[in-house]
N, C-alpha and C positions, 0 to 999 in steps of 0.2 A: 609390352608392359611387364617390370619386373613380378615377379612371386614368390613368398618367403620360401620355397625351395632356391633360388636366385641367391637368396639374403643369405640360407644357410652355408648352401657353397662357396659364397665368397668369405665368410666370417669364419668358416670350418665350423661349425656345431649344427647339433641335427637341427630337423624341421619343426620337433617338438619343441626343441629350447626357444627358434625364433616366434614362434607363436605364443609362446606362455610370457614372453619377455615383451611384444608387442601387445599382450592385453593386459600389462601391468600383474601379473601375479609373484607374489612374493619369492618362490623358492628359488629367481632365478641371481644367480650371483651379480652384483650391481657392475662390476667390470663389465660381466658378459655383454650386461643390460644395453650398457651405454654400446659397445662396441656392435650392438646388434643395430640399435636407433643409427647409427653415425652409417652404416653400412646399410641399411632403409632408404637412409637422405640419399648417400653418394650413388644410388641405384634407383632416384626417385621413385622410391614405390609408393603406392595408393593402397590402403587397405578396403576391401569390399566389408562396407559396414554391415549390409544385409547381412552376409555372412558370418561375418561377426558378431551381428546381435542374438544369429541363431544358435552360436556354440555358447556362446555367455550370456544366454538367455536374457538378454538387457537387449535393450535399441538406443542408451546413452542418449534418451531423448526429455528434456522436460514439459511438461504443459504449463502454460500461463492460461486460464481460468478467469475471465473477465463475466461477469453477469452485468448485462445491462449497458453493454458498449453501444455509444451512442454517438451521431457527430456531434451532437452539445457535448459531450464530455473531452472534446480539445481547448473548450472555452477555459476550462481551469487549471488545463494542464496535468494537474494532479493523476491521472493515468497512465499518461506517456512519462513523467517522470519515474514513476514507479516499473515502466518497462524499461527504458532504461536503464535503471539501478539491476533490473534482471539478467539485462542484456550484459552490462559491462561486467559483471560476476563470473556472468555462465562463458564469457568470450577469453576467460584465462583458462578452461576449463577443456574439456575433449566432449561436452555436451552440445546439441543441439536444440534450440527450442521450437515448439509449436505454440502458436495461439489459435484457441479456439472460446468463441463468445456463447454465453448460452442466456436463456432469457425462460419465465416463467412458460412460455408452449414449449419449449424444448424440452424442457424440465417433465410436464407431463407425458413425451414421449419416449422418453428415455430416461433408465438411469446414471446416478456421476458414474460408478462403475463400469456400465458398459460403455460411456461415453470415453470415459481414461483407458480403456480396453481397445475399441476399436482405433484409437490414433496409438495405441502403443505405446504408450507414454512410462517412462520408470517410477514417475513423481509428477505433482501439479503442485505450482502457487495457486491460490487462487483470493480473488479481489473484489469487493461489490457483492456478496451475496448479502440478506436481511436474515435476523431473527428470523422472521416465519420461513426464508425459503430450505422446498422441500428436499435441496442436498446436503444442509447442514447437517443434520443428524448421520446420515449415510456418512459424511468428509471424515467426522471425529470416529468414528464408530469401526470406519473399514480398515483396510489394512494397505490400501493404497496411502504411501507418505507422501505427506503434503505441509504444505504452509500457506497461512491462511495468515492475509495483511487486513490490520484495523480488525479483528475479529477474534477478543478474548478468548479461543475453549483449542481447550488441552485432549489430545488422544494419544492413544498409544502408538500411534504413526504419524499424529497429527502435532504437529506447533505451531506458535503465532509471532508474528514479527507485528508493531505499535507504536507508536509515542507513546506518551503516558496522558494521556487525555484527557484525564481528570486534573491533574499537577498542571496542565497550561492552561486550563479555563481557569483554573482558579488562581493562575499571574494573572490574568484577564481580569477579573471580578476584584482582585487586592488594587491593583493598578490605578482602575477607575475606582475605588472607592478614595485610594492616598491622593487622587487627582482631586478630589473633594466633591464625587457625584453623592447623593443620597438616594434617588430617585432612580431607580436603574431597571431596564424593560431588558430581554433576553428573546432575542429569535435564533429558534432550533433546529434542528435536522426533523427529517420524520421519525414516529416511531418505533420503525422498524430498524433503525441505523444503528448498530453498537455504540456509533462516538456520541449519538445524541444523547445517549443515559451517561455515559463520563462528562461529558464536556457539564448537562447540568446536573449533575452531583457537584463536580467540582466547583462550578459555577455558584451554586446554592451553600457550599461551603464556605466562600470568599467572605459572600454576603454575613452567613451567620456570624463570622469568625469578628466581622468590622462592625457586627450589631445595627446592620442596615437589613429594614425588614422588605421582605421578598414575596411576596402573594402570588401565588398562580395567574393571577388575573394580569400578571407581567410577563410573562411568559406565552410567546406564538411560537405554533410549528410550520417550519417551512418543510422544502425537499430538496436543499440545498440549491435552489437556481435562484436569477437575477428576480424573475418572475414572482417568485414565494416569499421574498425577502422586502421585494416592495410592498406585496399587502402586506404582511405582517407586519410591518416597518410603522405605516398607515393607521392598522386594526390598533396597536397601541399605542398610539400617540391620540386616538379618537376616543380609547379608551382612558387614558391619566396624559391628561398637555404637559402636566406638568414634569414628567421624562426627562432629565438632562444628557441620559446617554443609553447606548444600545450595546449588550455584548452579542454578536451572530455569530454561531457555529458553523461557517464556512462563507469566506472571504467571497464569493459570486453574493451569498443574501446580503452581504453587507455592503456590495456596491451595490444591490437593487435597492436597498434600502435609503442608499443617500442620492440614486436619482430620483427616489420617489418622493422623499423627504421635499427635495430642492424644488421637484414641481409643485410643490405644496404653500413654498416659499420659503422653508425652515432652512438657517446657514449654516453648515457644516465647516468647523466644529464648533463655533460662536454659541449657535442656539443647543444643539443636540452635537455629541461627541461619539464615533463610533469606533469598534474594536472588532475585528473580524478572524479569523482562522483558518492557516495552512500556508500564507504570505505564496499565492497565488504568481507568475510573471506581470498577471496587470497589476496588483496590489498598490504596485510600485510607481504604475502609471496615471491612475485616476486621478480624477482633480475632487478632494484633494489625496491625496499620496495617503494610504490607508495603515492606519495601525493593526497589528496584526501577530496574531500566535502562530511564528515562522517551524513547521517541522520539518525535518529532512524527508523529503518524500524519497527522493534519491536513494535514500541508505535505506528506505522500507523495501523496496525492489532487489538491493544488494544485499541486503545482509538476509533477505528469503529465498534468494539463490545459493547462499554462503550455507544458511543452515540446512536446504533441503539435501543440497551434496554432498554435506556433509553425512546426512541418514543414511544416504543413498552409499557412497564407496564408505565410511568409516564407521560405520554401523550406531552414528550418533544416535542422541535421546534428542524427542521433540522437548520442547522447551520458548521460554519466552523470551523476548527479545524487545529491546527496547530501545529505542533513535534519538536522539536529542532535537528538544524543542527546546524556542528562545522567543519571547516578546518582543519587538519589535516597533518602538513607536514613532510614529510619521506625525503628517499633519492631519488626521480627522480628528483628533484626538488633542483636549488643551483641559489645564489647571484651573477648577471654578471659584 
């Protein structure tokens, strides 16, 4: 197996130049550079990362940070797209990634720190944490850099990659109101979800903007599953019949809401009109074909790979980041 003594001999320059030109540091002249790389390939050499990670104190490794990784969480997709989008970033890149899942008992036996400590980690995304949980504080606060999807707060090593949350509930809520609803019920994420305070701020804004009045009393919290979104779906229609349509903060409550609806007998979207969010792979499948606040889940994975590596080699600033969302309307959804 070749070794950058191999590399230097054949390139002529010492062993110092090929190593400083192999771990990317600036001072090496870019001819050399290249003629160093090309003389690597043609000697197929392997760099011993270990080793490498120990002189350049790095291990060029990232963490993906999932809280709450579930087999229900492939029903919506929304997860593995966002790994994805990390994946396809970090695979133009010389990084490697780890995933590691953590869950509120992990949580109390360890901290994020020593948790990103012991896997070695340079950087974490991370995805699924709530307001109350007990690494939030620790993410913004530490000095491990990171990026943090769906989850507005700003640190000094910390940024956020988002939709704009609030801007597409509230196409949702303008939407159904120019469709001609009056009467409009809102099923929510839990309260501990950041997108549930956006989506109904924005939500609540639509309403007040089109002078359609809005009572708490229209308003259920789900926890984003098919499950929470049927009761909820249920709880207010038992509460005002008179509902002509539903906006749900995540496209799963709002197919549980129109199977729970249909077994009730209500026709979707004849009697009641729904509107969901994230535009889901089923979204597209149910009967009927679900309207929906479509965001790039893709680009939140990519562009939080994009910005963490960017911290990481260009000494970038945390900062906010933001994907494009679009409305999207099918057939749950019709003009009253």
């Amino acid at each position: 197996m070749a070794t950058i003594k191999d590399i230097a001999k054949k390139a002529g320059v010492s062993i110092t130049t090929v190593s400083r030109a192999l771990n990317g540091y600036s001072d090496v002249n870019e001819d050399t550079r290249k003629k160093i790389i090309e003389t690597a390939k043609s000697l197929n050499y392997s760099p011993n990362t270990i080793a490498r990670s120990l002189v350049m104190k790095k291990s060029r490794t990232i963490g993906l940070l999932i809280s709450g990784l579930m087999r229900e969480s492939a029903k919506d997709n929304f997860m593995i797209e966002v790994m994805t989008g990390v994946n396809d970033f970090a695979s133009q890149t010389d990084y490697d990634i780890v995933l590691f899942n953590t869950n509120s008992s992990k949580q109390r036996e360890k901290t994020y720190t020593q948790l990103c400590r012991e896997r070695k980690v340079d950087g974490v995304i991370i995805q699924g944490i709530r307001t109350d949980d007990p690494y939030l504080e620790e993410v913004v606060e530490g000095e491990i850099p990171c990026v943090l999807v769906d989850i507005p707060k700003i640190g000094r090593y910390a940024g956020y990659v988002s939709s704009d949350n609030a801007a597409g509930s509230f196409e949702a809520g303008n939407y159904l109101a120019e469709a001609g609803h009056t009467n409009i019920g809102m099923i929510n994420g839990h309260e501990y979800a950041f997108v549930s305070k956006e989506r109904l701020t924005g939500f609540q804004k639509a309403m007040m903007e089109k002078g359609i009045s809005f009572q708490a009393d229209h308003i259920e919290n789900g926890d984003f599953t098919e499950e929470s979104g049927e009761r909820a779906a249920l709880t207010l229609l038992e509460r005002d019949p008179a509902i002509t349509a539903l906006f749900c903060a995540s496209d799963l409550m709002a197919i549980g809401a129109m199977n729970g609806l249909r077994a009730k007998g209500y026709r979707i979207p004849e009697d009641i009109s729904i509107v969901g969010y994230d535009n889901i792979l089923l979204s597209r499948y149910v009967q009927p074909s679900l309207t929906t606040i479509a965001q790039d889940t893709h680009g939140l994975g990519y562009e939080a790979a994009k910005m963490l590596v960017d911290m990481l080699d260009h000494d970038g600033k945390p900062r906010r980041t933001l994907v494009k969302h679009e409305l999207i309307v099918r057939n749950s959804s019709i003009m009253r």
